[in-house]
C-alpha positions as CSV (number, residue, x, y, z in Angstrom):
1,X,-3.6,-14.6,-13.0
2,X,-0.4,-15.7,-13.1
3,X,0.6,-18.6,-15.4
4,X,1.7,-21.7,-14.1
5,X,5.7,-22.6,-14.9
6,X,6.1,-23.4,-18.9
7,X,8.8,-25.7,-17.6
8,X,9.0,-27.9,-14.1
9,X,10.7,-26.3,-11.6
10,X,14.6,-27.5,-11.2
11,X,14.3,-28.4,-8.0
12,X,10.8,-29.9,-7.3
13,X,12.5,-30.1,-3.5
14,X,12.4,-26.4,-2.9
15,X,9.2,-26.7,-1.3
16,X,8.2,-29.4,1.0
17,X,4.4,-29.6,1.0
18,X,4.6,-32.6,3.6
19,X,3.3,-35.9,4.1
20,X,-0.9,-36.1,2.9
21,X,-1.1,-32.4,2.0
22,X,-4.1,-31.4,0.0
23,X,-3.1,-30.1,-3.4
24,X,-3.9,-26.6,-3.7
25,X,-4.5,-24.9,-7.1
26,X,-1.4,-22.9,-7.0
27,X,1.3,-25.2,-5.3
28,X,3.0,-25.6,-9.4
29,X,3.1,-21.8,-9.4
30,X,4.7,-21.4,-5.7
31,X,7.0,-23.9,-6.4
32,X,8.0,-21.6,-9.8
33,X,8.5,-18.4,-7.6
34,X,10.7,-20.0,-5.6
35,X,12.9,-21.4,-7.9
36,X,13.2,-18.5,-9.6
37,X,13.6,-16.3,-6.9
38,X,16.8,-18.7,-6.0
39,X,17.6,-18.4,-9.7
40,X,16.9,-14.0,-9.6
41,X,19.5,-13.7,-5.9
42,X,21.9,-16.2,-7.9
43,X,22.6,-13.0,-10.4
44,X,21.5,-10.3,-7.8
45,X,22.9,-10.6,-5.4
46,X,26.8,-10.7,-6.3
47,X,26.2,-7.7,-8.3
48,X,24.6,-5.9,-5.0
49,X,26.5,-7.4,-2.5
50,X,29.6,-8.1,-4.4
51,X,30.4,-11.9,-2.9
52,X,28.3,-15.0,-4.5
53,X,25.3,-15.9,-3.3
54,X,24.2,-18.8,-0.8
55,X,21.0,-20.9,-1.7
56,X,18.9,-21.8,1.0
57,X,19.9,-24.3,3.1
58,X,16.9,-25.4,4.1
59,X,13.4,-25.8,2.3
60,X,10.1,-23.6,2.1
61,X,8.2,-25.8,4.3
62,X,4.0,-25.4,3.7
63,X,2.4,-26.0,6.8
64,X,-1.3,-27.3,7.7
65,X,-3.3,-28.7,10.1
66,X,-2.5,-32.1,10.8
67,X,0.9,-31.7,9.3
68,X,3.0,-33.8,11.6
69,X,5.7,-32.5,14.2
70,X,8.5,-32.4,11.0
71,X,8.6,-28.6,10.6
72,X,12.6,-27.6,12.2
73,X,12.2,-24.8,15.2
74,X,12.9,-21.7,14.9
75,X,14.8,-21.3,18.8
76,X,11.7,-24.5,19.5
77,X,12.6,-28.5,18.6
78,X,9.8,-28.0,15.8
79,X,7.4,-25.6,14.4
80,X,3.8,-26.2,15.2
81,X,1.0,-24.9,13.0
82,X,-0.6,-22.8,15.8
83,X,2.8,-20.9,15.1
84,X,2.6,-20.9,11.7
85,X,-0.8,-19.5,11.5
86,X,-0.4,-16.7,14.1
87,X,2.5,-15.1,11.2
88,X,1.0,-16.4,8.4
89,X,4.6,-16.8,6.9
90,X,8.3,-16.3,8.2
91,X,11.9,-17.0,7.5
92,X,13.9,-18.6,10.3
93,X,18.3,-17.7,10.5
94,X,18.0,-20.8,12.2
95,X,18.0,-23.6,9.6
96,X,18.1,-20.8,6.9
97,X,14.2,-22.0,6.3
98,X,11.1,-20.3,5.2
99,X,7.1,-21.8,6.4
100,X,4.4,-20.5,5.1
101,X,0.6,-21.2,6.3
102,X,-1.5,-23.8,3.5
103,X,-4.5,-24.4,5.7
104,X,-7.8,-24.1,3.4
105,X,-8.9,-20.8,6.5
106,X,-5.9,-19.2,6.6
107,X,-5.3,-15.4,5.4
108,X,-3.0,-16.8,2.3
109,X,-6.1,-19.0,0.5
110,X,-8.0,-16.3,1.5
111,X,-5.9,-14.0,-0.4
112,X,-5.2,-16.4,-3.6
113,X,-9.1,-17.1,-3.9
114,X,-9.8,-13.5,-3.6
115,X,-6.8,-11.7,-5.5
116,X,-5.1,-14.3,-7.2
117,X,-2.3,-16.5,-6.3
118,X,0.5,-13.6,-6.8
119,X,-0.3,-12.8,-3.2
120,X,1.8,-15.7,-1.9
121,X,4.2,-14.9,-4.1
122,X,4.4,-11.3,-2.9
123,X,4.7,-12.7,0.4
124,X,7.3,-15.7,-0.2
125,X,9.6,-12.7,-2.2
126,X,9.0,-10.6,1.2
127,X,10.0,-13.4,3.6
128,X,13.1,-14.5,1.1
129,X,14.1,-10.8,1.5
130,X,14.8,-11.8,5.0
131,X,17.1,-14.4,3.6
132,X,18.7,-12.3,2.0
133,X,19.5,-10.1,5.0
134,X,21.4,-12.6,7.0
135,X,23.6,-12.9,4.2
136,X,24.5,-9.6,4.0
137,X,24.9,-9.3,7.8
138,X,21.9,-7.0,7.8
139,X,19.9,-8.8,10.6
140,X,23.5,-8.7,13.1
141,X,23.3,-4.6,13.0
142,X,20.0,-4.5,15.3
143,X,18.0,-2.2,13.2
144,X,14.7,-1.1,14.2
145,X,12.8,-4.2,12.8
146,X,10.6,-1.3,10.6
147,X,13.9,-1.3,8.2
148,X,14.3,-4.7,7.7
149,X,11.0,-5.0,7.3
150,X,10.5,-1.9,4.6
151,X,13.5,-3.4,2.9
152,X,11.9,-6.6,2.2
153,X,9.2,-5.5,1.2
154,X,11.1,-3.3,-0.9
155,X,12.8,-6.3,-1.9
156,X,9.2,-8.1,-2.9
157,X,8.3,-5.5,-4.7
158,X,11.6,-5.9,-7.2
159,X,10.9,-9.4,-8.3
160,X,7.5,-8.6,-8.7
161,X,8.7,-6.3,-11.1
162,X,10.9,-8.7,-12.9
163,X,7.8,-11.2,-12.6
164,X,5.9,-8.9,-14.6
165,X,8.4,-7.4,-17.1
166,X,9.1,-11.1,-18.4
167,X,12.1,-11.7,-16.3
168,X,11.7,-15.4,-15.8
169,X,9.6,-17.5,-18.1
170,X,8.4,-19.6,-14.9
171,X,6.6,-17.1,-13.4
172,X,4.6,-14.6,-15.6
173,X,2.8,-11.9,-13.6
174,X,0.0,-9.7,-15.2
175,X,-1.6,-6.1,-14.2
176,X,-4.1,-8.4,-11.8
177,X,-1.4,-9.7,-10.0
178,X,0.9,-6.6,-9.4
179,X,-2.3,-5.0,-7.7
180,X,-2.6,-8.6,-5.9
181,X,1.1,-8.0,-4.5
182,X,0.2,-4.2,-3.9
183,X,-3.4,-5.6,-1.4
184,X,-1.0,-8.3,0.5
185,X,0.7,-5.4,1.5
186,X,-2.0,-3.9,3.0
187,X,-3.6,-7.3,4.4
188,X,-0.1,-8.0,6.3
189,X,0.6,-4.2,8.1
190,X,0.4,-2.9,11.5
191,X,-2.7,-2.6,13.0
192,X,-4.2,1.1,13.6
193,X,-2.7,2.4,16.4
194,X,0.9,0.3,16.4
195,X,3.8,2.6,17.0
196,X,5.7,0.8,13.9
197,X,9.1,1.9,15.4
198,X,8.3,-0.4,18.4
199,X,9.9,-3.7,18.3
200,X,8.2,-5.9,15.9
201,X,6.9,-2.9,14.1
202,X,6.3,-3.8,10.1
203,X,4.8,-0.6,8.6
204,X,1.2,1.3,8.2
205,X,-0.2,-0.3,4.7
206,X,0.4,2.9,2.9
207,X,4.2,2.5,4.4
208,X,4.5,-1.1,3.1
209,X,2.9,-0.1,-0.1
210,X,5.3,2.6,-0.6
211,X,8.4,0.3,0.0
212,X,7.3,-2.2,-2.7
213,X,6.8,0.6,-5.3
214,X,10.2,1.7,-4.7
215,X,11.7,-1.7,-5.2
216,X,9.1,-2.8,-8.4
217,X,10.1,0.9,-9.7
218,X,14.2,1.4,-8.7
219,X,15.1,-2.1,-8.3
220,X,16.7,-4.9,-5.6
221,X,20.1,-1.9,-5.5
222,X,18.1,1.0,-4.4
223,X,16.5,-1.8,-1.6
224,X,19.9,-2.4,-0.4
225,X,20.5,0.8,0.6
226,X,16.9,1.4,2.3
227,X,18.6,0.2,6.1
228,X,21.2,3.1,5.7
229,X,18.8,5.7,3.5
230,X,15.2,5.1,5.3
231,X,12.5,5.7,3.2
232,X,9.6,8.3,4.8
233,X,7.4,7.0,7.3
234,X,3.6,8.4,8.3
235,X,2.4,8.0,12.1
236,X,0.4,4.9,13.0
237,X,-0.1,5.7,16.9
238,X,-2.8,7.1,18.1
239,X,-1.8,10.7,19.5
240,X,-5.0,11.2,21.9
241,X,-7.8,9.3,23.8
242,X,-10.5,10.6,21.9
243,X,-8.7,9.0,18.6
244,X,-8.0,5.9,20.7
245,X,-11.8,5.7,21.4
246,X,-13.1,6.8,17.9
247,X,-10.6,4.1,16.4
248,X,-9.3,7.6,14.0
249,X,-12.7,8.3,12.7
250,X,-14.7,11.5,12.8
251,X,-19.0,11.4,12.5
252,X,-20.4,11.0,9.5
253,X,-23.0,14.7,9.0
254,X,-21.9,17.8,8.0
255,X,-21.6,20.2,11.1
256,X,-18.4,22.4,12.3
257,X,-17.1,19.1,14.4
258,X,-18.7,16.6,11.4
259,X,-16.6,14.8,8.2
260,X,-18.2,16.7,5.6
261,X,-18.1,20.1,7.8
262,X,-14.7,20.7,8.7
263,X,-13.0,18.9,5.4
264,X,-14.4,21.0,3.3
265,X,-13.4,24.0,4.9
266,X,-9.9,22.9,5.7
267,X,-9.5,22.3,2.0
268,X,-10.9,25.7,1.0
269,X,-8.3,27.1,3.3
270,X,-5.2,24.9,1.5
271,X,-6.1,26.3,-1.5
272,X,-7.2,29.1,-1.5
273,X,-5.3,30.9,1.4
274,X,-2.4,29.1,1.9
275,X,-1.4,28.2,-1.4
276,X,-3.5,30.7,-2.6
277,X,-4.2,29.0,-6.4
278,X,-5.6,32.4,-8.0
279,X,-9.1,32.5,-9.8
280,X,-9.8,29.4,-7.3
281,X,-13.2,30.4,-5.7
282,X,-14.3,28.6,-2.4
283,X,-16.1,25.3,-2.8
284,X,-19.8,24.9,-1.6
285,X,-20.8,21.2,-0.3
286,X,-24.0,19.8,-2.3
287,X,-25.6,16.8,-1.7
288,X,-27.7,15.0,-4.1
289,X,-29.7,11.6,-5.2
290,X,-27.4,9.9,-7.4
291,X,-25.6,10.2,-10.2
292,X,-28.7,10.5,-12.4
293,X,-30.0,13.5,-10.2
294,X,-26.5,16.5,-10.6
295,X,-28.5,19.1,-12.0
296,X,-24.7,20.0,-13.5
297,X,-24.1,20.9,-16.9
298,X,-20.1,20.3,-15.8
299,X,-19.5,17.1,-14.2
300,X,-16.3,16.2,-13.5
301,X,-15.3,13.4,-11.8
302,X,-17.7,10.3,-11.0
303,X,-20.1,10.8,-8.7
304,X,-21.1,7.1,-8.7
305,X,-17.6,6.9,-6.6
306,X,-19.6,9.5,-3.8
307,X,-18.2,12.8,-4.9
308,X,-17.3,15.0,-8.1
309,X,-16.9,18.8,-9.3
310,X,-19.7,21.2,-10.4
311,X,-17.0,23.3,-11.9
312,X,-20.3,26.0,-13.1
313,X,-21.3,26.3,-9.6
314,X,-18.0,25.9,-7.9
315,X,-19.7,22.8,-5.4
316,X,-18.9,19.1,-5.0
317,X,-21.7,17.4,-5.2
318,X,-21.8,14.0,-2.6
319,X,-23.8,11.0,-3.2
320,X,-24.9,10.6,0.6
321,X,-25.5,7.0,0.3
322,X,-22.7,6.2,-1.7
323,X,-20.7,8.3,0.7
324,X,-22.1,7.0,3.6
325,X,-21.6,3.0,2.3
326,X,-17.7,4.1,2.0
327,X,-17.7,5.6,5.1
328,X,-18.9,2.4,6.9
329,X,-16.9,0.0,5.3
330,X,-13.5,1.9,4.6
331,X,-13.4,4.4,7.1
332,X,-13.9,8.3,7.2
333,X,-10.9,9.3,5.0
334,X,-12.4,7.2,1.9
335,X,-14.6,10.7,1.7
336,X,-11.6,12.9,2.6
337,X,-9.9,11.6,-0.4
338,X,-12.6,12.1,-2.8
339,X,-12.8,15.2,-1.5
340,X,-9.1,15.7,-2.1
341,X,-10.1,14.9,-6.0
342,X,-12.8,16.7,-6.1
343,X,-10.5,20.2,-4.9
344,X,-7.6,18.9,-7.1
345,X,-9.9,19.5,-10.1
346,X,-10.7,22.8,-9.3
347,X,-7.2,23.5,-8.8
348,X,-6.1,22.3,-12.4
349,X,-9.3,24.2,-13.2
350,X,-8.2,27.6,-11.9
351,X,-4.8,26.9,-13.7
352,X,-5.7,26.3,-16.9
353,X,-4.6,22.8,-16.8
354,X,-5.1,20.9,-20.2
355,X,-4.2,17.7,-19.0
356,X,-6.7,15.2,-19.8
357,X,-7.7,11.7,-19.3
358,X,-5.2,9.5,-16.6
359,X,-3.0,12.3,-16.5
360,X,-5.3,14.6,-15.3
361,X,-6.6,12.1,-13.3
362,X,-3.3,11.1,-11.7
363,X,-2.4,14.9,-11.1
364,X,-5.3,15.1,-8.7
365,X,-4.2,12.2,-6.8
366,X,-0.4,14.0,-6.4
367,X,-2.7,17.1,-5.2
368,X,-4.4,15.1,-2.9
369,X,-1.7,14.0,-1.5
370,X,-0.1,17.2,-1.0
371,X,-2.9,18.7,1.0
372,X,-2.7,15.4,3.0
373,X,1.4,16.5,3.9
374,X,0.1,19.5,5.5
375,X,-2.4,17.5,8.2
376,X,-0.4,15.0,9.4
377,X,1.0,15.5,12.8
378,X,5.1,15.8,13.0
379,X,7.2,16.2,16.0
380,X,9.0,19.3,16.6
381,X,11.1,21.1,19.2
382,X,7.4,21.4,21.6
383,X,6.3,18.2,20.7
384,X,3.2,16.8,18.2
385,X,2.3,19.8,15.9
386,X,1.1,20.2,12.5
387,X,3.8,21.7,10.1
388,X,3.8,25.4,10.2
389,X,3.6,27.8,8.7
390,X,-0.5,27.3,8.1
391,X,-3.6,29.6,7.1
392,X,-5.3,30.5,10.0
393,X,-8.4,28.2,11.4
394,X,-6.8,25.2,9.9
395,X,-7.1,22.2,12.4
396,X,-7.6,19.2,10.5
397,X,-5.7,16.7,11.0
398,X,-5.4,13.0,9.7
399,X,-5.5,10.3,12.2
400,X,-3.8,7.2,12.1
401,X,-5.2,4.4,9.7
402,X,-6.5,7.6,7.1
403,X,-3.4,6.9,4.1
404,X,-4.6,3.0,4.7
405,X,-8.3,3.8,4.1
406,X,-7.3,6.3,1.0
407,X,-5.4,3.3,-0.5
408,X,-8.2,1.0,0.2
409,X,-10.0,3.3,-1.5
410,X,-7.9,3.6,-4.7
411,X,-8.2,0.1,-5.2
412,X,-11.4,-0.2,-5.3
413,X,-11.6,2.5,-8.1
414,X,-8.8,2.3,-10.0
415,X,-8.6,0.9,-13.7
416,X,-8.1,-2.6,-13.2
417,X,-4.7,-2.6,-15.5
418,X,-2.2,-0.1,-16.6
419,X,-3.2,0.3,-20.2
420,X,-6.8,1.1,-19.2
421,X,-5.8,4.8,-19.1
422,X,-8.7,6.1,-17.7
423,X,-7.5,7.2,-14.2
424,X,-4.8,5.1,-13.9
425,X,-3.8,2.1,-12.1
426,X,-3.8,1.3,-8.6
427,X,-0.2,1.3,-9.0
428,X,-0.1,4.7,-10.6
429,X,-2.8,6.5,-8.4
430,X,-0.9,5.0,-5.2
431,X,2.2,6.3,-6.6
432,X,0.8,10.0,-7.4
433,X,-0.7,10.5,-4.0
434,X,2.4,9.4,-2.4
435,X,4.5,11.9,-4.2
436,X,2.3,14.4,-3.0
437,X,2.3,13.0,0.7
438,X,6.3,13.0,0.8
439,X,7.2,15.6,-2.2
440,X,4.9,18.1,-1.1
441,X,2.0,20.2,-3.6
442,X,5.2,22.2,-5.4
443,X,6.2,18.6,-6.6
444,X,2.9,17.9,-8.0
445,X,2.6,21.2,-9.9
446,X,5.6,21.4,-12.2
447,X,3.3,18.5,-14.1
448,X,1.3,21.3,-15.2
């Protein structure tokens, strides 16, 4: 959890919690974040930008029900709550302001009581980001608002880093609260099914994810550049009725048109025709009772997570009711990437691989990702296609909404911090699959 400020803020002003407002347990450590995140674009941004930096010229306001009318407008005479609570948070050019939503129902508590508190601050670095863009003239170039949007998060995702590296002695951020700032992410994209380069657009949660590693791992420079130097996006639209209707998801069973029936043999395809890993046999699908019933010598992987390797017997073994629970609550790729684990095992297998532990782990999440590159839909010169060349009979294709379920899924089996080193981080695993999804499967092998 983060730890409240080991001094009191400089400017107990920054934040105007408003007449009456019922204390919250983290208003001492909101008011540190922004202080020091005035304090962090004090030194930043003159070396980024190369002119001094402006404070804010007007407050973070926290607004609540019952708040009266004192909020400025933003293009309005005042800000009401109902407008507050539709964005959750925003920054206004208009009275160089930031509002943020304190009611007790609102997604924020409901992030700080689940997660932890670093949530906000993820989200107040994100909307200071914005901030930051007026003063560099960012928001007069009409970008798509999917860049200014990836940049702030990319921006968030920087002082997070310097949160939890010991930057500031105000704000101290541990592994908890870096995988807090990694699920607001997710909680705050486009719904399934947004074209995010429409206007308004913010980003897929595996999109918004990915822009806040780059900034926590390359820092507030490399964000700069992000408007001019776009980082990779995946499709969030919907590309036909019947993915409209299904909301992206394929039926659970195990027939030619099921999940676990055309998966499997779009992943036996990958690997073993078109990338053609040799001494990699097909894989057979198995299902089983539990983890106590595997009747395998050679487990590896967890099937308590709903899939793992039967490297003897060359099958992945599927607890169905585990499989089926993830399937209902996360979605239908939560099983395509175990799955993708599962074949990224064999693969290291087949290779020789003597990686071990997290690093082994980790390698199978870059694989994963790099079979995912090769069924998501591009546009070419004829339209929607999947990237050719491809092994004959492969159709599969992800949908959008699958990279948000796979990271869903990481975080719910992750190690809980970095140091746990048993298959990595949620940071680390989201990072591996995403260099497979944008490197590509070469990028992922030179580990070995």
């Amino acid at each position: 959890m983060p730890q409240p400020p080991s001094t009191a803020p400089t400017d107990p002003g920054a934040i105007d919690f408003g007449p009456d407002k019922p204390p919250k347990p983290y208003d001492d450590f909101l008011l540190a974040v922004v202080t020091d995140l005035e304090v962090w674009w004090t030194e930043q941004y003159p070396a980024i930008y190369g002119e001094a930096y402006r404070p804010l010229e007007g407050a973070v306001y926290a607004s609540y029900p019952g708040r009266p009318d004192d909020i400025p407008g933003c293009g309005t005479p005042t800000t009401s709550y109902e407008d507050v609570r539709l964005y959750v948070a925003f920054y206004c050019g208009v009275g160089d302001f930031l509002v943020y939503d304190d009611s007790d129902d609102g997604l924020l508590a409901e992030l700080a009581r689940d997660y932890g508190s670093g949530t906000i601050g993820t989200v107040l670095a994100h909307e200071m980001g914005h901030a930051i863009q007026l003063r560099s003239g960012a928001l007069d170039r009409n970008y798509p608002t999917i860049l200014t949007e990836q940049q702030a998060d990319c921006f968030a995702g920087a002082w997070t880093a310097r949160a939890a590296g010991g930057g500031t002695t105000t704000v101290v951020y541990d592994d908890a609260d870096v995988r807090a700032g990694l699920i607001a992410m997710t909680k705050v994209s486009d719904p399934v099914g947004i074209d995010q380069f429409a206007d308004g657009g913010h980003g897929s949660g595996f999109d918004r994810v990915g822009a806040f590693q780059v900034g926590f791992t390359e820092g507030p420079a490399r964000c700069a550049e992000i408007l001019d130097e776009p980082l990779s996006l995946v499709p969030n639209r919907f590309t036909s009725l019947t993915e409209q209707t299904t909301g992206g998801d394929a039926p659970f069973g195990y027939g030619d048109d099921d999940l676990l029936g055309f998966l499997p043999e779009d992943l036996n395809l990958y690997w073993g025709v078109e990338v053609a890993i040799p001494g990699l046999d097909p894989l057979g699908l198995r299902v089983v009772g539990g983890a106590a019933d595997p009747d395998c010598d050679d487990l590896r992987g967890d099937l308590d997570q709903g899939a793992a390797l039967c490297a003897s017997s060359d099958e992945v073994l599927i607890d169905e009711a585990v499989a089926l629970e993830l399937y209902r609550s996360l979605g239908d790729f939560s099983i395509g990437y175990l799955l993708g684990l599962a074949w990224g095992e064999a693969v290291q297998e087949a290779l020789g691989s003597r990686l071990v532990g997290e690093e082994r782990a980790l390698l199978n999440d870059c694989l994963t990702g790099g079979w995912v590159q090769t069924v998501i839909l591009i546009e070419t010169a004829a339209g929607i296609d999947l990237p050719r060349p491809r092994a004959e009979g492969r159709t599969s294709t992800v949908s959008a909404g699958d990279l948000d379920e796979a990271i869903q899924t990481v975080l719910r089996f992750s190690d809980l911090a970095r140091d746990d080193d048993v298959v990595g981080s949620a940071f680390e695993k989201i990072a591996a699959l995403r260099t497979g999804v944008i490197e590509g499967t070469d990028a992922c092998l030179t580990q070995l």
